[in-house]
N, C-alpha and C positions, 0 to 999 in steps of 0.2 A: 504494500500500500504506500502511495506516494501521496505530498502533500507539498506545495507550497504558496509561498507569498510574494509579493513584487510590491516595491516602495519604490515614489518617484519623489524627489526632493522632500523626502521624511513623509511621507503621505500613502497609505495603504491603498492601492487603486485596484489590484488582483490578487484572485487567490486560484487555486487550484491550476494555474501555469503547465502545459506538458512542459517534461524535462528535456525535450529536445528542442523546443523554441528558448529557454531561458538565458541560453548564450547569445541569444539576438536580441533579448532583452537589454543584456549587459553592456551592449553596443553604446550604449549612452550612462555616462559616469555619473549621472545624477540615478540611473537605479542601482537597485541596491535589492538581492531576494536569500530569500530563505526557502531552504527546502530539506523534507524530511522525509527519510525513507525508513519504513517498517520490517525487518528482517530479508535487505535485500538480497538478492542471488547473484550470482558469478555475470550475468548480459548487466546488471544493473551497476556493479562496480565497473565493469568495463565502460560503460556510458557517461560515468563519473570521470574516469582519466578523459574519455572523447572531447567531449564538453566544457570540464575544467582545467584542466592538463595536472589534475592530481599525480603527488609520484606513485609511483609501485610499491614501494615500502609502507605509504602511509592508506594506501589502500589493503595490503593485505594484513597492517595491525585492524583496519578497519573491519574487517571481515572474520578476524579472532575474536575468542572471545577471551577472559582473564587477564586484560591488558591494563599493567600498571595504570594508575593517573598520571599522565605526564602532558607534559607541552612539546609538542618535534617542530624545529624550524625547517623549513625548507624556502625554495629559493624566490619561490612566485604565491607560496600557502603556509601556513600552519597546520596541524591534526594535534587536536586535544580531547584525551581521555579522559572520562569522569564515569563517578555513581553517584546516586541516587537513593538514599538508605532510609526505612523504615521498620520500625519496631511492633512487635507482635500487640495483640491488647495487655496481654499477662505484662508485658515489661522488659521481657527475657529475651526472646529472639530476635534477631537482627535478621532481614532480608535486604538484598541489596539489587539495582538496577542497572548495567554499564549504559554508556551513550559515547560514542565518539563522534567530534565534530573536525570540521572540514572546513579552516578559516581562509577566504581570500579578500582581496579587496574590495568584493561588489559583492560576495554573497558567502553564509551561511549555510553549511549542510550539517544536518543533524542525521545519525545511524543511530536508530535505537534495536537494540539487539532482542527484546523480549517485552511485552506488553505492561510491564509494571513501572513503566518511568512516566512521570503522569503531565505530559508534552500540552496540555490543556492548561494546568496551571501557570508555564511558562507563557503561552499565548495569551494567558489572562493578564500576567504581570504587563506584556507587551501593549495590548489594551490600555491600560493603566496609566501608561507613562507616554503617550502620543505625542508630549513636547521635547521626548527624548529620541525622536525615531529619525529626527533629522543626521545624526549622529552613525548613521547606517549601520553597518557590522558590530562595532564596537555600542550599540547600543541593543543587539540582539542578542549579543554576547553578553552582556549584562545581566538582562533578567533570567537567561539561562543559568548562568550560573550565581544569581540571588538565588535561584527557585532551588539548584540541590544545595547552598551552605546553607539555607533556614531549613533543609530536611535536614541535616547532618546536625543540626545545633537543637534542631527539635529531637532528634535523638537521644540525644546525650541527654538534655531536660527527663527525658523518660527514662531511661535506664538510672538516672538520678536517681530519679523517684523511687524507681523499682529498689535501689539500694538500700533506700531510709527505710521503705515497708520491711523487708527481711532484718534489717537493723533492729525492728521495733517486735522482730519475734525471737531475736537471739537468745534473751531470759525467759520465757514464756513456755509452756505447753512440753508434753515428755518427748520419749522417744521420736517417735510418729513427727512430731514438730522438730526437733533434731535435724530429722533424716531430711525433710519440707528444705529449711533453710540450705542445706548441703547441695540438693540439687538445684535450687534455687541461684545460688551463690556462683556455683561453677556454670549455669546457663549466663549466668552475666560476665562471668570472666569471657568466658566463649565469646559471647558477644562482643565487648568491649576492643577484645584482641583485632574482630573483624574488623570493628569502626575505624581503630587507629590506621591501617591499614589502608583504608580510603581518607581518613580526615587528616592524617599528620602529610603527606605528597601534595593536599591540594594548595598547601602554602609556599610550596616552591612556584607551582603554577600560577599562584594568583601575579606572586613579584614579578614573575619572566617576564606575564603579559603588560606587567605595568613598566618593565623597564621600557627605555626607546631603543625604536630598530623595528619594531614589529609593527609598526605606523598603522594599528587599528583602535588606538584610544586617543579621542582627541581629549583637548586641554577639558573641556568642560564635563568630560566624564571620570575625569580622574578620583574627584572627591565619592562618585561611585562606588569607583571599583576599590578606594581605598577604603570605604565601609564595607563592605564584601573581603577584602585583604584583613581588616580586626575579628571582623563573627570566624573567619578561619582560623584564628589565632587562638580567640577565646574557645570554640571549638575540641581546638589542638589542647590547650590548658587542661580544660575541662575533664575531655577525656584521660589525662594525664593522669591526674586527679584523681579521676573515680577509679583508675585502674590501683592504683594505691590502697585507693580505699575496700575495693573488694579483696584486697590480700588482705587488711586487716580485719575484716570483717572473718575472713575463714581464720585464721589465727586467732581470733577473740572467738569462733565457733568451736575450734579442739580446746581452747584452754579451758570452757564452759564444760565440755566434756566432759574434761579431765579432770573440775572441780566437781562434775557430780560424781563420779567415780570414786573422788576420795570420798565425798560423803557417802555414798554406797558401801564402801570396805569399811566405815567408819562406824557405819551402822549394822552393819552384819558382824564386826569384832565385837563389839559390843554386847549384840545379842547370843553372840556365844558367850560371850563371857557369865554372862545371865543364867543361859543353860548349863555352863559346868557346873553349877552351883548345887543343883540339884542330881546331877550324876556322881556328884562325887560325892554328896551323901547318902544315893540309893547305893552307892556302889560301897561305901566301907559301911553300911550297915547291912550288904548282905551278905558280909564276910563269916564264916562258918564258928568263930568266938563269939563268946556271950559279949553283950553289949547291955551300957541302961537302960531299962526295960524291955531286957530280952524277951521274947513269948507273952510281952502283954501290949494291953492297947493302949498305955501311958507312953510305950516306945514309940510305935506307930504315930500318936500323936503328937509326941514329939519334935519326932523328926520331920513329922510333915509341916510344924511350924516355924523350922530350924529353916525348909526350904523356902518357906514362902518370907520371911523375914531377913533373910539374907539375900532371895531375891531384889523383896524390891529396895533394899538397902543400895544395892549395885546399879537398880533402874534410876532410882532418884539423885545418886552421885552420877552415871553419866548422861543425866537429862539437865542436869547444873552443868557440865563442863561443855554441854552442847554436843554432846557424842550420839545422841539420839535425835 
C-alpha cells in the first residue's frame, strides 16, 4: 500500500500522487512530497532507486528488518532508522515498531515494515502545525520524529509507573505475592533493556541531523528539533534511571526473602525448642527406675504440669525476645 503527499510552497495541494509521476512533480523546487510505503517488495524498492536515485546500500538496510537507529549520509540523500515503542496495558511488555526513512531535498519517504507504527498520528501532528510546512522536508521530518520521542518518553512514564506498583507490593502478601513481584520485576528489566536499545542511539541521530552539512533544517526549525534533541535526552536519563532502579528493587526483593527466612528458622527453632520440653520429660520419666510418684496418679500429674509450665515459660521468654 502506497500513500503520499505533495506540498507546493508549504501548502498541501495533493495527496495520493502515483509514485511514478512524483519525480515530475519534483521538477519544480518549490515542491516538496512525502510518500509512504507499506511493507514494500523487491519492483517497489527498485522504483525507489529509479525515481530517487537512492543508493543500494541504503535501500537494502531499507528492506531488513532489525536495523540499528542510525543516520547514513550519502551523497545526494540520507536513510534514517527509527522505532516506534509501546507498552502492554499491565506495564510490562514493550512492543516495538521499525520505520526507515529516505531523506532528500524535495521529499520524504517513509518504509514502515509492519502495521503497528501509527503513521496517522504523524499526519495528524503535520495537520497541526501548517505554518510549519513551509519549511519542506525538514518540517516532515519533524513531526515524524516528535510523534516516536513522545512514544519512547510515554514509555518510560509507564514502565515508571509499573515500577512504583511492584515497589508498593514488595512488603505485602506471602509466597504467591513473592513469586507476582519476581516475575513482574524481570518483565520490566526485559523490557527496559529493549527500550534502551532504541532510546539511548536516537541521541546521536537527533545531533547529526542538527549538525550543518545535511542542509535539511532550516534556521527556524532549529529551536524544534532542539526540543525533540532534550525529550531524547530526558528519555535516555530516565531510562537510565529506572534500569537502576529495577536492580534495586530485585535486590530489596531477595533480601525480603531472606528476612523472612530468618524469621521462619527463627520461628521453627523456637518451636522446637518448646517441644523438647516435653520429650524430655516423657522420655526420662519412662525410664525403667522408680521415679516420684512412680505407679500413681500424683506422678502423672505431675509431670504433666512440669510440661505444660515449662512450656509456656519458654513460649512467653521467646515471645518477649520477639522469636515468635
Amino acid at each position: 500500500m502506497t500513500r503520499t503527499r505533495l506540498y507546493h510552497d508549504g501548502t498541501l495541494v495533493s495527496e495520493d500522487v502515483p509514485v511514478r509521476e512524483v519525480s515530475g512533480h519534483l521538477t519544480d523546487p518549490a515542491s516538496v512530497v512525502w510518500l509512504d510505503l507499506y511493507r514494500p517488495g523487491a519492483e517497489e524498492f527498485a522504483l525507489l532507486g529509479e525515481e530517487f536515485g537512492i543508493h543500494e546500500l541504503a535501500l537494502e538496510d531499507a528492506s531488513q528488518r532489525g536495523q540499528r537507529p542510525k543516520l547514513d549520509r550519502y551523497r545526494t540523500h540520507a536513510f534514517l532508522n527509527a522505532y516506534a515503542v509501546t507498552v502492554s496495558p499491565d506495564g510490562a511488555e514493550l512492543t516495538y515498531s521499525e520505520i526507515a526513512v529516505f531523506l532528500t531535498g524535495q521529499a520524504m519517504i517513509t518504509v514502515r515494515k509492519d502495521d503497528g507504527f501509527d503513521i496517522e498520528g504523524v499526519v495528524a501532528r503535520w495537520d497541526e502545525s501548517p505554518d510549519l510546512a513551509g519549511h519542506g522536508v525538514g518540517f516532515l521530518l519533524h513531526g515524524l520524529l516528535d510523534h516516536v520521542v513522545d512514544g519512547h518518553f510515554a514509555a518510560v512514564q509507564q514502565l515508571d509507573d509499573s515500577i512504583e506498583e511492584v515497589e508498593s507490593l514488595l512488603f505485602e502478601g506471602g509466597r504467591r505475592q513473592i513469586e507476582a513481584v519476581q516475575r513482574r520485576t524481570f518483565a520490566l528489566r526485559k523490557s527496559l533493556v529493549r527500550l534502551r536499545r532504541v532510546v539511548l542511539p536516537m541521541r546521536e541521530v537527533v545531533n547529526s541531523l542538527m549538525r550543518p552539512g545535511l542542509h535539511l533544517i532550516t534556521d527556524p526549525l532549529v529551536p524544534y528539533y532542539q526540543d525533540v534533541y532534550d525529550h531524547v535526552l530526558r528519555a535516555t536519563e530516565w531510562t537510565e534511571s529506572l534500569r537502576d532502579l529495577v536492580a534495586s528493587v530485585m535486590e530489596t526483593n531477595l533480601s525480603v526473602q531472606a528476612n523472612r527466612m530468618n524469621l521462619i528458622m527463627k520461628k521453627v527453632t523456637s518451636w522446637a525448642a518448646i517441644i523438647a520440653v516435653p520429650t524430655a520429660i516423657t522420655g526420662y520419666y519412662g525410664q525403667n527406675l522408680p521415679y516420684p510418684g512412680f505407679g500413681r496418679e500424683s506422678g502423672l500429674l505431675s509431670s504433666g504440669a512440669l510440661i505444660v509450665i515449662v512450656s509456656l515459660l519458654l513460649y512467653l521468654t521467646f515471645r518477649r525476645k520477639d522469636w515468635l
